[in-house]
N, C-alpha and C positions, 0 to 999 in steps of 0.2 A: 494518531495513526502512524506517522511520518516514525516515530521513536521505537512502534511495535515492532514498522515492518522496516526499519534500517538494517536489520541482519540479512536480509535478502532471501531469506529460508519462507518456506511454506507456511500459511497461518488459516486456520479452519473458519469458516463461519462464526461456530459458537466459541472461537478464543477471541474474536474483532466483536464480538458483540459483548463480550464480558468489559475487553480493555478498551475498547472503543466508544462503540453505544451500539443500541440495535438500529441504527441508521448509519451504517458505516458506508454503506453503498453510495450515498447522500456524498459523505465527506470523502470519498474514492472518487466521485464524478469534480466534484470541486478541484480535489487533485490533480485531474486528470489534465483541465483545463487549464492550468499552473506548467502542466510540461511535463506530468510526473507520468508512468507507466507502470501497469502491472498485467503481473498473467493471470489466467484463472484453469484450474482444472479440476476434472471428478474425482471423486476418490469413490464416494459408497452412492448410489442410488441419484437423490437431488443433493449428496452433502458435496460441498466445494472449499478447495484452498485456496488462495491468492499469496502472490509476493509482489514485491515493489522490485522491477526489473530496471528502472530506469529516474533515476533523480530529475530534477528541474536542474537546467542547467545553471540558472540563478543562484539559486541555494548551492549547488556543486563547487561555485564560482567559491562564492563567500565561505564556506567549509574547506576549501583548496586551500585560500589567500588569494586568489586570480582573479583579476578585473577585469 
């Protein structure tokens, strides 16, 4: 998930369930709890995008070089 949504751009339901699984929501709450943040918004009816607005700071550290 973390690879799909690194560009920071919008990603639809049905492209996280293709690259991800259909239990992405699942591994978005596990995320979530790591530090990680995302937004969600409508687009058509019940369809919905998501991005990753915000890294773990962890991971941010170690992708910096920063301790």
């Amino acid at each position: 998930m973390l690879e799909v949504m690194s560009d920071a751009c919008w990603h639809s339901t049905y492209e996280l369930v293709e690259k991800v699984s259909h239990r992405f929501s699942a591994t978005m709450h596990v995320l979530k709890k790591q530090g990680y943040q995302f937004e969600k918004r409508r687009t058509h009816g019940q369809k919905y995008e998501y991005r990753l607005v915000k890294e773990s700071k962890a991971i941010a550290s170690l992708t910096t070089g920063n301790t």
